[in-house]
PLY file of the C-alpha trace (Angstrom):
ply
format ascii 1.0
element vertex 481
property float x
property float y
property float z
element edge 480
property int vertex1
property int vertex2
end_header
-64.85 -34.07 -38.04
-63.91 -32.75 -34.92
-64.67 -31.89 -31.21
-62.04 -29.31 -30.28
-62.13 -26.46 -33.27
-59.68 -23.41 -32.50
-60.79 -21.17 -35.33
-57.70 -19.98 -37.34
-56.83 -16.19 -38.08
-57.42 -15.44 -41.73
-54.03 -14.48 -43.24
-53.37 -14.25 -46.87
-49.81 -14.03 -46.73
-50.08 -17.35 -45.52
-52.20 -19.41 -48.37
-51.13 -20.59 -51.82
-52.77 -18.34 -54.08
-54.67 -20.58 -56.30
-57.25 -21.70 -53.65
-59.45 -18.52 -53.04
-58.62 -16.79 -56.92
-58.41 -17.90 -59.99
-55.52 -16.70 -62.13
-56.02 -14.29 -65.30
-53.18 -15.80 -67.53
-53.64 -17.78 -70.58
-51.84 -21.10 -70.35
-50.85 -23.86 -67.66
-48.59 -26.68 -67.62
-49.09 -28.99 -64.38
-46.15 -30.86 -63.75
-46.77 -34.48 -62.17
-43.59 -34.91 -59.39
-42.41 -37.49 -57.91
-39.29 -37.21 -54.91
-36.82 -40.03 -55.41
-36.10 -42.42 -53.05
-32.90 -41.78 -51.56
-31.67 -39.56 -48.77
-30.32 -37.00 -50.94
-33.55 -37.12 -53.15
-35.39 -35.83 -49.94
-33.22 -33.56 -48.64
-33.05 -32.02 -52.07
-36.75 -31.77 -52.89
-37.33 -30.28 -48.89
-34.35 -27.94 -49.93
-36.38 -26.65 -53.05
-39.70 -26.64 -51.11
-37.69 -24.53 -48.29
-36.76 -21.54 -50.97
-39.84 -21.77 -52.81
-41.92 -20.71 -49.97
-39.53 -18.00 -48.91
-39.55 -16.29 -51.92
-37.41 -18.14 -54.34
-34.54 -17.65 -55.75
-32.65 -17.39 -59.36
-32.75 -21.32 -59.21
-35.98 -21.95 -57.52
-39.34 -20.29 -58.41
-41.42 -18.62 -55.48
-44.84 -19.94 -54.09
-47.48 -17.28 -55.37
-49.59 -16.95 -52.60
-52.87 -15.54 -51.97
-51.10 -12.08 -50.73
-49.57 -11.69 -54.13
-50.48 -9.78 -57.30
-52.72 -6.71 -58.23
-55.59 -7.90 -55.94
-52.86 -6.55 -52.81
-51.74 -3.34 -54.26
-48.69 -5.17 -56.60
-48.40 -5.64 -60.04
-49.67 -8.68 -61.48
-47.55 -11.56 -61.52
-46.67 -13.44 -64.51
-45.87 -15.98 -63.54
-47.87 -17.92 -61.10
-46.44 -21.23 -59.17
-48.56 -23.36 -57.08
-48.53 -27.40 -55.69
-50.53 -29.77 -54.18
-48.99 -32.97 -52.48
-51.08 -36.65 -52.79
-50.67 -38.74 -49.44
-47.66 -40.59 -51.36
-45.98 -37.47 -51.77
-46.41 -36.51 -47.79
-45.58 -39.48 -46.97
-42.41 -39.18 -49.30
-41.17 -36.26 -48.07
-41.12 -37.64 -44.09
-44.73 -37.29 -42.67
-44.99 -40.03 -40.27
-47.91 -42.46 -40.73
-49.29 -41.68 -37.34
-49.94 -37.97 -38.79
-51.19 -39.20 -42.27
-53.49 -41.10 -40.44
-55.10 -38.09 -39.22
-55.90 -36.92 -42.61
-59.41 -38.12 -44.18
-59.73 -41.51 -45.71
-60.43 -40.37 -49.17
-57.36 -38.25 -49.26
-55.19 -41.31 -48.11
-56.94 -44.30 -49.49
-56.13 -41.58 -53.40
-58.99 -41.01 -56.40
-58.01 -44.11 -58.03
-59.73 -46.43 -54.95
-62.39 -44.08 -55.19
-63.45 -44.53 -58.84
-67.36 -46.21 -58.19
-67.87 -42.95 -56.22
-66.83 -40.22 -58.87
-68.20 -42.86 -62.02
-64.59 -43.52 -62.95
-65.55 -47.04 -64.66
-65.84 -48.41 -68.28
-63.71 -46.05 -70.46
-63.10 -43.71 -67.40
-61.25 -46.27 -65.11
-58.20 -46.55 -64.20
-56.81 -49.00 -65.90
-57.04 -46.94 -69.46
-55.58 -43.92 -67.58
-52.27 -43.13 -69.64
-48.70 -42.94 -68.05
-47.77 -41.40 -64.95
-51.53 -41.73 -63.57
-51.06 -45.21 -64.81
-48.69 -45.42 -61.20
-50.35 -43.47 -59.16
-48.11 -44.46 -56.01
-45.09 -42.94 -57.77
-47.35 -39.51 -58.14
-46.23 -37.43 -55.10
-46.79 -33.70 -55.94
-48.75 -31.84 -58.75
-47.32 -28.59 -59.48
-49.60 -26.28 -61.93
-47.45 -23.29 -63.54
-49.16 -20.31 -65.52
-48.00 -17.68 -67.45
-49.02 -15.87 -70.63
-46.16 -16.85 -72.44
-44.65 -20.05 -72.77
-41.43 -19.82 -72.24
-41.74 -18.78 -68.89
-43.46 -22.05 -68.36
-40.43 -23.81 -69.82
-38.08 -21.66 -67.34
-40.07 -22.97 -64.27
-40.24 -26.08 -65.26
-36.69 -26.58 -66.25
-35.91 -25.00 -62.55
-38.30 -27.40 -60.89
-36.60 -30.74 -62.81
-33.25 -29.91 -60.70
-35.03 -30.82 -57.89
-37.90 -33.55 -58.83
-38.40 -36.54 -60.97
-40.86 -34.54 -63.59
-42.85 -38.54 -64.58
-45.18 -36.09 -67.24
-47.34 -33.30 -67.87
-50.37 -31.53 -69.22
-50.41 -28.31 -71.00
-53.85 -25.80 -71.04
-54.79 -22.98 -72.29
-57.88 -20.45 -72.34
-59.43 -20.92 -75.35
-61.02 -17.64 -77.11
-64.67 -16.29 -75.04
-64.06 -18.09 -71.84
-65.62 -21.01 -73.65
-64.64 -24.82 -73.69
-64.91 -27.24 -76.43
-69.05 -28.00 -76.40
-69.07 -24.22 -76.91
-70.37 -23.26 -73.60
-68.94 -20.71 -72.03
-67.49 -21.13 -68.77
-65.74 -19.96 -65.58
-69.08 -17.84 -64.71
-70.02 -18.67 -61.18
-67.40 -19.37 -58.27
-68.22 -19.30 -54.61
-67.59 -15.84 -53.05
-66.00 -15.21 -49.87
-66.34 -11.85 -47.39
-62.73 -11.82 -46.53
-61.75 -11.60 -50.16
-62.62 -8.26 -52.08
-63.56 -8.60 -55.58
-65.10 -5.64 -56.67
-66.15 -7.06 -60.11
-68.30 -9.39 -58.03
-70.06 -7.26 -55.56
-73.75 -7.43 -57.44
-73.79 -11.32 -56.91
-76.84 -12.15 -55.26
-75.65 -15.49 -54.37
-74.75 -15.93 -50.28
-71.31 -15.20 -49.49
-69.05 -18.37 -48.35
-67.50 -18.64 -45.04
-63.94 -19.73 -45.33
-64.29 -22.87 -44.08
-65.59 -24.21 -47.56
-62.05 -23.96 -48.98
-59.96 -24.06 -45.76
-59.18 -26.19 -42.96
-59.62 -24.20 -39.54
-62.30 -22.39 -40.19
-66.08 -22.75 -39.90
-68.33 -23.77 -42.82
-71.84 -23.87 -43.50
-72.81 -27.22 -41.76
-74.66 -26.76 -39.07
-72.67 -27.95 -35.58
-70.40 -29.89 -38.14
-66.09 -29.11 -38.21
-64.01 -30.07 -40.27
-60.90 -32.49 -38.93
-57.77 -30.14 -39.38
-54.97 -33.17 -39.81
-51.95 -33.24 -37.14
-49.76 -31.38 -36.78
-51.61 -28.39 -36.83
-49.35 -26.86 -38.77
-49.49 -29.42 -41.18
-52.86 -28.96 -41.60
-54.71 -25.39 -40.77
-55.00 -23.44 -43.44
-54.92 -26.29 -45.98
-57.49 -27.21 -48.44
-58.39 -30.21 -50.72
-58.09 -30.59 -54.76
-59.32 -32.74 -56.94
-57.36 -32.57 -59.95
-58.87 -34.16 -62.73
-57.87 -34.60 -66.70
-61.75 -35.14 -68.90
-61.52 -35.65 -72.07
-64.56 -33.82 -73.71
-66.09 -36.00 -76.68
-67.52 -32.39 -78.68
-68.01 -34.45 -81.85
-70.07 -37.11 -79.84
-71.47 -34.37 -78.24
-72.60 -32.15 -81.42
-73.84 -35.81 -83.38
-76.20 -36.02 -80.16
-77.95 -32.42 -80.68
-78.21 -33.36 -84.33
-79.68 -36.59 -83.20
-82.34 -35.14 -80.61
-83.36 -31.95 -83.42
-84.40 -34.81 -85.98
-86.56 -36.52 -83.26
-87.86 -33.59 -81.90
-89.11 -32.17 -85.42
-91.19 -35.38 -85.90
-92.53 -35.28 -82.43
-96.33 -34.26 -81.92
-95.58 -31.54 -79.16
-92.49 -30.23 -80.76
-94.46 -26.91 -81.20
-94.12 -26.57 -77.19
-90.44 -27.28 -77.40
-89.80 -24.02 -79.99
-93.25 -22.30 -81.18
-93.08 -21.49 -85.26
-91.39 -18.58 -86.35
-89.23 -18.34 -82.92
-86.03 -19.24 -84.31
-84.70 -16.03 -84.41
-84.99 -15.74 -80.43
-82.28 -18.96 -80.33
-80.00 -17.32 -82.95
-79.16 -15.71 -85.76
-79.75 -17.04 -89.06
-80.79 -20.54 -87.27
-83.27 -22.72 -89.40
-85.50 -24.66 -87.01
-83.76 -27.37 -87.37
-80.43 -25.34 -85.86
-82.79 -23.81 -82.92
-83.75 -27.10 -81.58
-80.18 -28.32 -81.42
-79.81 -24.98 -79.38
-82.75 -25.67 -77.09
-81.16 -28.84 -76.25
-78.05 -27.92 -75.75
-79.53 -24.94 -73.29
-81.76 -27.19 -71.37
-78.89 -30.03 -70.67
-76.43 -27.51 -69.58
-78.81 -24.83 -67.75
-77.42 -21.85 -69.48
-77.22 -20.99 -73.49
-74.06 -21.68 -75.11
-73.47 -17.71 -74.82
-73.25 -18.36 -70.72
-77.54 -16.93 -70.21
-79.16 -18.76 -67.66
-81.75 -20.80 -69.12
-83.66 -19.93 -65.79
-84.03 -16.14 -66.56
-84.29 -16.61 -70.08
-85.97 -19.84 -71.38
-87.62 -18.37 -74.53
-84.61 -16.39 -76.06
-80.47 -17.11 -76.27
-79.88 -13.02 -75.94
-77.86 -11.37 -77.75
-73.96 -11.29 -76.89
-72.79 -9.15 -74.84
-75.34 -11.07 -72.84
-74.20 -9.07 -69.93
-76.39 -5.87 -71.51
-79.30 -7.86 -70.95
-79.18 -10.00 -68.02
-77.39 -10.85 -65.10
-75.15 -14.48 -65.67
-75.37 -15.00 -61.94
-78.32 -13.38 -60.36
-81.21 -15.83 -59.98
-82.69 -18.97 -58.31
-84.76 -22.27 -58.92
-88.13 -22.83 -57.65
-90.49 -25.78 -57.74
-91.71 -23.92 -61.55
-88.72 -23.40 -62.24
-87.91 -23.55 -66.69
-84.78 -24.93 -66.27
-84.81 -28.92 -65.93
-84.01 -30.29 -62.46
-81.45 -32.58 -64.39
-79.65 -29.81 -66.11
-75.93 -29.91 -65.60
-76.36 -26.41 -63.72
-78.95 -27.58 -61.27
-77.00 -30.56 -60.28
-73.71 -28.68 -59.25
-75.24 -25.62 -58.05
-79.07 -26.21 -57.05
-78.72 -22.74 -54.90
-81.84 -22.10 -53.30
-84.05 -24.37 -54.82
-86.14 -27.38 -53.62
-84.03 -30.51 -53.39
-84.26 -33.09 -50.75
-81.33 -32.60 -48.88
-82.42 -29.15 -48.36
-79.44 -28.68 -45.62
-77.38 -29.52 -48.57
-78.75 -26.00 -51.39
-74.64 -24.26 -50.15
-72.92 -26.74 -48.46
-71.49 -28.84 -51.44
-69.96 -25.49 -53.07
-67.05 -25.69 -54.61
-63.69 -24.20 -56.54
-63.78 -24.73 -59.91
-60.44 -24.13 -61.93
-60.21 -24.94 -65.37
-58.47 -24.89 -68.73
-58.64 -26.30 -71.88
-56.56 -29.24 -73.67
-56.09 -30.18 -76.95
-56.32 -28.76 -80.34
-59.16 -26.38 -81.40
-62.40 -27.98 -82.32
-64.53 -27.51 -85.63
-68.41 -28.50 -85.13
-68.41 -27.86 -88.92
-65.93 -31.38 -89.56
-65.84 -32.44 -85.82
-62.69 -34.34 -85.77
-62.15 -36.97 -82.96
-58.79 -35.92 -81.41
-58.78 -35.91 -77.71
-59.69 -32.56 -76.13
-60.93 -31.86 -72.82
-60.36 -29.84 -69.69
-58.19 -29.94 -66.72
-59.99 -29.25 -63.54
-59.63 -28.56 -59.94
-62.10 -28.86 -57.83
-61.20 -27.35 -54.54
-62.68 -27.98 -51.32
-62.17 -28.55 -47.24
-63.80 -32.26 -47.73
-62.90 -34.53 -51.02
-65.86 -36.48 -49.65
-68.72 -34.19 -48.07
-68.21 -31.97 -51.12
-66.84 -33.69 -54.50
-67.27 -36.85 -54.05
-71.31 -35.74 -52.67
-71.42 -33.67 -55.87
-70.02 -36.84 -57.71
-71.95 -39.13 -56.99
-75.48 -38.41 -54.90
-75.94 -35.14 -57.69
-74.63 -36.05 -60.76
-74.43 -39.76 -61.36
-77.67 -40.34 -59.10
-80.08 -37.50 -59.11
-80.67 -37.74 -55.35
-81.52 -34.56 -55.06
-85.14 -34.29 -56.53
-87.50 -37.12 -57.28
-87.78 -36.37 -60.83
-84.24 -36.78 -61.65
-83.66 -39.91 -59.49
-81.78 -42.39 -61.49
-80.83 -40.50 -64.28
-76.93 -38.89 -64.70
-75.71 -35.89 -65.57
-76.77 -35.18 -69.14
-73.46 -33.57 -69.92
-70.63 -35.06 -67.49
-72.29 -38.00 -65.93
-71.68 -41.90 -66.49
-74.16 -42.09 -69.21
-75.09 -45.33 -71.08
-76.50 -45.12 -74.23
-78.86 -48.34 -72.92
-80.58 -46.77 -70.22
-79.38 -43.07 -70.53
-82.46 -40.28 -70.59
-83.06 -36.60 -70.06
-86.95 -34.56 -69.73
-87.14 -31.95 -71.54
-89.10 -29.41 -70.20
-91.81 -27.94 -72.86
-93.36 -24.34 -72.59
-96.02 -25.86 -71.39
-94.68 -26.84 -68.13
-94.76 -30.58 -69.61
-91.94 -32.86 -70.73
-90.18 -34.42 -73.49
-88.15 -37.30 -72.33
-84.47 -37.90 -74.10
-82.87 -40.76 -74.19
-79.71 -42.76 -75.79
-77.32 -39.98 -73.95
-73.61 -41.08 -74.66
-70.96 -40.45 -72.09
-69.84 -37.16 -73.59
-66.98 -36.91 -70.84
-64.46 -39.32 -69.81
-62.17 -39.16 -67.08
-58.27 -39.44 -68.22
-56.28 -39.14 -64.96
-56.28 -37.21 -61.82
-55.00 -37.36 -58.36
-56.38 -36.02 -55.00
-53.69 -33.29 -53.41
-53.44 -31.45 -50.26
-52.91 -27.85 -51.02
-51.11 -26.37 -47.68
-50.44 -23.15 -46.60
-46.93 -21.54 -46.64
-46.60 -22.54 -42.91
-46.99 -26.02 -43.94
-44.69 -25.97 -46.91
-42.03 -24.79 -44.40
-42.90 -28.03 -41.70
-42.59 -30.08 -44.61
-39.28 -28.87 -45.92
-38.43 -28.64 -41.85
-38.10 -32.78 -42.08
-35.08 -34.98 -42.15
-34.78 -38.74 -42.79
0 1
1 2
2 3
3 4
4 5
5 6
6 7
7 8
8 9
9 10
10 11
11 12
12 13
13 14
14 15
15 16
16 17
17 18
18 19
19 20
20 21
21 22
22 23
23 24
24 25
25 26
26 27
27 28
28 29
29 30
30 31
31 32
32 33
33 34
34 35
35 36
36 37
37 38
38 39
39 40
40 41
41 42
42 43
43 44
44 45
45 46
46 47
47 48
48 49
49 50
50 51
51 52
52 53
53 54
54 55
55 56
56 57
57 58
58 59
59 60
60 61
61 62
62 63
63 64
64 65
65 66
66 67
67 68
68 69
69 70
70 71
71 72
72 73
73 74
74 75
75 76
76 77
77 78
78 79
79 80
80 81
81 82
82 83
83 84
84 85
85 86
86 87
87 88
88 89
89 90
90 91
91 92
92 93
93 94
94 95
95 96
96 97
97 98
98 99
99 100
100 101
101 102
102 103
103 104
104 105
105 106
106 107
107 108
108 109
109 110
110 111
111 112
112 113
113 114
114 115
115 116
116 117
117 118
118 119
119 120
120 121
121 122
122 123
123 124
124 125
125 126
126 127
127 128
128 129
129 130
130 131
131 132
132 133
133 134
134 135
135 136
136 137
137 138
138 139
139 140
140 141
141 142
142 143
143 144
144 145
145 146
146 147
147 148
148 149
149 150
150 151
151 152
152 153
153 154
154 155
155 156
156 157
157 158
158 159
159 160
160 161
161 162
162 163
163 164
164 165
165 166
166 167
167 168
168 169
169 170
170 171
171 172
172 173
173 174
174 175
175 176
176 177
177 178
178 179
179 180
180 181
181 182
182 183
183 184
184 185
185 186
186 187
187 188
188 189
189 190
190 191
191 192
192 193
193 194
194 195
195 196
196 197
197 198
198 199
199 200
200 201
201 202
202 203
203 204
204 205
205 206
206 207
207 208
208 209
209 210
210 211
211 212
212 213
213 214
214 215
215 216
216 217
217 218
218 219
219 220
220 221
221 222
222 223
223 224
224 225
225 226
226 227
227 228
228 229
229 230
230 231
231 232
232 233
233 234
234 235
235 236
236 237
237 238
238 239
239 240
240 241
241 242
242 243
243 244
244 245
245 246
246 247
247 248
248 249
249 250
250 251
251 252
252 253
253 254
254 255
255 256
256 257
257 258
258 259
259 260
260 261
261 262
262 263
263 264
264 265
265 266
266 267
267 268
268 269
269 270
270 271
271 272
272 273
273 274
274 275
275 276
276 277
277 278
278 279
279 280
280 281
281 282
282 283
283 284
284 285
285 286
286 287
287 288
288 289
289 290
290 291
291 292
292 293
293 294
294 295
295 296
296 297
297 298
298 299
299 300
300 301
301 302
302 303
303 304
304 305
305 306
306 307
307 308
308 309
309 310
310 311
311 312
312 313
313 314
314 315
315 316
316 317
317 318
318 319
319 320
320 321
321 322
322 323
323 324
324 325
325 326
326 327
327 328
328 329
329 330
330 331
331 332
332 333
333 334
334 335
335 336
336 337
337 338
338 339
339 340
340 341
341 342
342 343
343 344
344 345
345 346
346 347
347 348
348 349
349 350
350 351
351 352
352 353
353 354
354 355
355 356
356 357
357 358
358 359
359 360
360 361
361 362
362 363
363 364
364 365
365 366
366 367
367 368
368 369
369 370
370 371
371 372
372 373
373 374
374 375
375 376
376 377
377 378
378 379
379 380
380 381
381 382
382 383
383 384
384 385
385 386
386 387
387 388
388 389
389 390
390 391
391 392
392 393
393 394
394 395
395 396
396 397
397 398
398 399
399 400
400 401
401 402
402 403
403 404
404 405
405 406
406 407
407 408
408 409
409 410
410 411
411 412
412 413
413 414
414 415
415 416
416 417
417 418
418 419
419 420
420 421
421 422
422 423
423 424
424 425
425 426
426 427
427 428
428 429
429 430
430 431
431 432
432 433
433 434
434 435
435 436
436 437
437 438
438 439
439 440
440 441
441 442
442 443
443 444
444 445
445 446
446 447
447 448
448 449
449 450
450 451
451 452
452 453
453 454
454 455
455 456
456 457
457 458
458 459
459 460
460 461
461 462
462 463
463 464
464 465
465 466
466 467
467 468
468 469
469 470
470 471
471 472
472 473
473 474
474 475
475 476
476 477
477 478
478 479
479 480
């Protein structure tokens, strides 16, 4: 936080591109850099870092930024080249300590040190993370490349290795509906900013988003509260925070636990309040009711139908796809009789409007989800246990006041409404089988309480980055020692 706050211009010539919109291409590869350690290792990673944000060139691939692509009267690009640096990697590239220092502690002190916070223990810690995040000292930038094809990929990459010690990386890709592999579909609701048009997104009802939730130098929605922007200033303005994270997604575990829950529910004495006879054809076509309760379930832990319908605006009936024809995916709110749990997956993230008891809290947690797949294609029909999962960003102006908030007060602690208290996340959280439990919520208004959730998502590497602004990338390169 900070006393002295000169709000910054907004400029989107000057920001990476990847912070304020997500990119429409099919595949990613995010390339885990480190700079080596000798004086010709530096100068030749500030040399790259010096081209790449002036454009590029045939050997080095240009920074998209946010001033790029169709969205500023150009073509789209295809090929889209971002990076975000770790504290390591700052400090690898010349920042002196005295300016590190400046930056905030859970930045420096990396997401490793930081694991009790975010539920990164058991399976999820860091000692079972596989090679590079195994070092995490030696990881210094994260560079995420997309592209439709994949051997443009290859050509950036191949560009990028002439420059950087490439220790690994991950390859994702959209899979088919926008959905991910417990068949949800996703990438529905972002935070929305006034400075950036996006005509496709001018009937969300949700508040707009000052800047400052994404970017350093700007004002944000806590009241008399401003962000620290880290020394020197342009270092810092204009920067934002990521959290990148690899999760492994257990969809077998996942789809055994709605098969699980259906049998218990059909024995249970109120299961007619769950799904009233003859409604299965509401949930889905050609579902038994066996099949619709494993939907209901599904619906209520998330907060929307697998199809992407808010559970909120439509609690009796998964609507037929398009579900666009029928209802908004964005437009609505939680009350105090509200359908859709108060643990759901959706009301922890996002609780919008809605009672919780942080109340100065409903907008200021938002964040910048980016996502794609991993892995090979799932079957629920033979549910195979190969790892699959996503790789996320979650972008903010504070790892702490927003992720790590989100993390750990919302979904591993329910802090935000009495009922949920002590329970986790039923679909991302730190569940234990042992002590594990999700209500339910019957037509009634009553509850059905859930319990022996597995952890259905485990966490399989990930760094904090600082994503700066073309300015920056120029100071940086700008260095010499």
């Amino acid at each position: 936080m900070t006393a002295a706050f000169a709000p910054s211009t907004f400029d989107p010539a000057t920001l990476q591109g990847n912070i304020l919109r997500g990119y429409r291409l099919g595949r990613v590869r995010y390339l885990i850099l480190e700079v080596g350690g000798q004086a010709e290792d530096r100068a030749r990673a500030r040399r790259f870092l010096a081209a790449a944000a002036e454009g590029g060139s045939a050997e080095v691939p240009a920074i998209t930024r946010e001033s790029s692509g169709k969205w500023a009267g150009g073509a789209r690009p295809d090929t889209c080249f971002n990076i975000g640096l770790t504290a390591e990697g700052l400090r690898a590239l010349g920042v002196a300590d005295q300016h590190l220092a400046t930056f905030p502690a859970e930045f420096t002190d990396g997401m490793t040190k930081r694991a009790m916070k975010l539920g990164d223990f058991d399976d999820s810690a860091s000692a079972h993370w596989p090679a590079p995040f195994d070092q995490p000292r030696r990881v210094h930038i994260i560079a995420s490349v997309y592209a439709d094809d994949e051997g443009r990929i290859d050509e950036v990459q191949r560009k990028i290795a002439d420059a950087f010690t490439v220790l690994g990386h991950r390859d994702g890709r959209n899979l088919a509906e926008d959905k991910v592999f417990f068949g949800y579909r996703d990438s529905i609701s972002q935070p929305r900013f006034a400075e950036v048009q996006d005509p496709e997104r001018s009937q969300d009802s949700e508040p707009v988003d000052p800047l400052g939730t994404v970017l350093l130098g700007f004002p944000n929605r806590f009241e008399g509260v401003l962000f620290s922007v880290p020394s020197p200033d342009v270092l810092g303005r204009c920067g934002s925070f990521n959290a990148f994270r690899i999760l492994a997604q257990d969809a077998a575990g996942f789809e055994d636990y709605l098969d699980a829950a259906a049998t218990r529910l059909l024995a249970h004495p109120l299961v007619d309040q769950v799904l009233e006879p003859g409604g299965e054809a509401r949930i889905g076509r050609g579902l038994d009711r066996f099949g619709a309760l494993r939907e209901i379930v599904a619906a209520q832990m998330c907060g929307r139908w697998r199809n992407g319908v808010p559970y909120e605006t439509s609690a009796d009936a998964q609507l037929p796809d398009p579900p666009e024809a029928a209802v908004s995916l964005t437009n609505f709110d939680y009350s105090r009789t509200s359908a859709c749990p108060a643990g759901s997956h959706l009301r922890r993230c996002n609780p919008r409007g809605g009672p919780i008891v942080q109340r100065i809290a409903n907008y200021t947690r938002r964040l910048v989800r980016r996502g794609m797949s991993y892995g090979p294609d799932f079957d629920p029909a033979t549910r195979d246990r190969s790892e699959r999962g996503l790789l996320g960003n979650f972008i903010g102006a504070n790892l702490g006041a927003q992720f790590e908030a989100v993390m750990c007060d919302w979904l591993n602690l329910g802090l935000q409404d009495p009922d949920v208290t002590g329970s986790n996340d039923p679909l991302i959280g730190a569940n234990r089988v042992e002590t594990s439990w999700f209500d339910l919520r019957l037509r009634d208004g009553g509850s059905i309480r859930l319990r022996e959730i597995p952890r259905f998502v485990t966490t399989r590497g990930g760094a904090y980055t600082f994503l700066p602004s073309l300015p920056a990338i120029r100071y940086l390169a700008g260095l010499t020692g």
